[in-house]
Structure formats: C-alpha cells, structure tokens
C-alpha positions, 0 to 999 in steps of 0.5 A: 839783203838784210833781214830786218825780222830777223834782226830785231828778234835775235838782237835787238829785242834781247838787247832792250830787254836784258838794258832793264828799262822794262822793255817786253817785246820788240817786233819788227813791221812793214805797213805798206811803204814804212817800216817800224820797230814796236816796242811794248813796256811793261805797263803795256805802253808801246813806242814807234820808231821809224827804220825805213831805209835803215841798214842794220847798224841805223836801225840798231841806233834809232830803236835805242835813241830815246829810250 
C-alpha cells in the first residue's frame, strides 16, 4: 500500500521547496472521503490540490501542475 504522508514529506515537499517558487511546507490530508495536498507560500497563501485515488506517480503530476 503507498504511503502518501510519507510520500509527500520525503519528496514532494523538498522538491517544491528547492523549485524556488516560495513554497514553505506541503502536507499530505485525508478529510473524510478526499485527500488533498496543502500547500503554504511564503506570503502565507495556501493552495489545495485534489489527489484522491491517485497512485504516487499522479499525485507527484497534480501537486506540480499549476504552480
């Protein structure tokens, strides 16, 4: 089973932040039924990005797409 917490805290995260696009943290939820990944700027906004049902590889692709 993949580990999504994981995932984001050891990848993802540090990934966001050393892209230099003034990203701080990233954390991985589960709110009931959806899981999102949180991502807080540096001027303290936050964006929400949907990766329920995603395996590792789509969640990597939706937290990345956008920003």
């Amino acid at each position: 089973m993949e580990n999504k917490a994981e995932f984001v805290e050891k990848y993802s995260k540090p990934l966001l932040i050393a892209a230099n696009i003034e990203v701080i943290d990233a954390v991985y939820e589960k709110q009931g039924y959806e899981e999102i990944v949180r991502i807080t700027f540096l001027g303290g906004g936050t964006h929400v990005k949907n990766v329920s049902c995603d395996s590792l590889i789509a969640l990597s692709r939706d937290v990345l797409e956008g920003l």
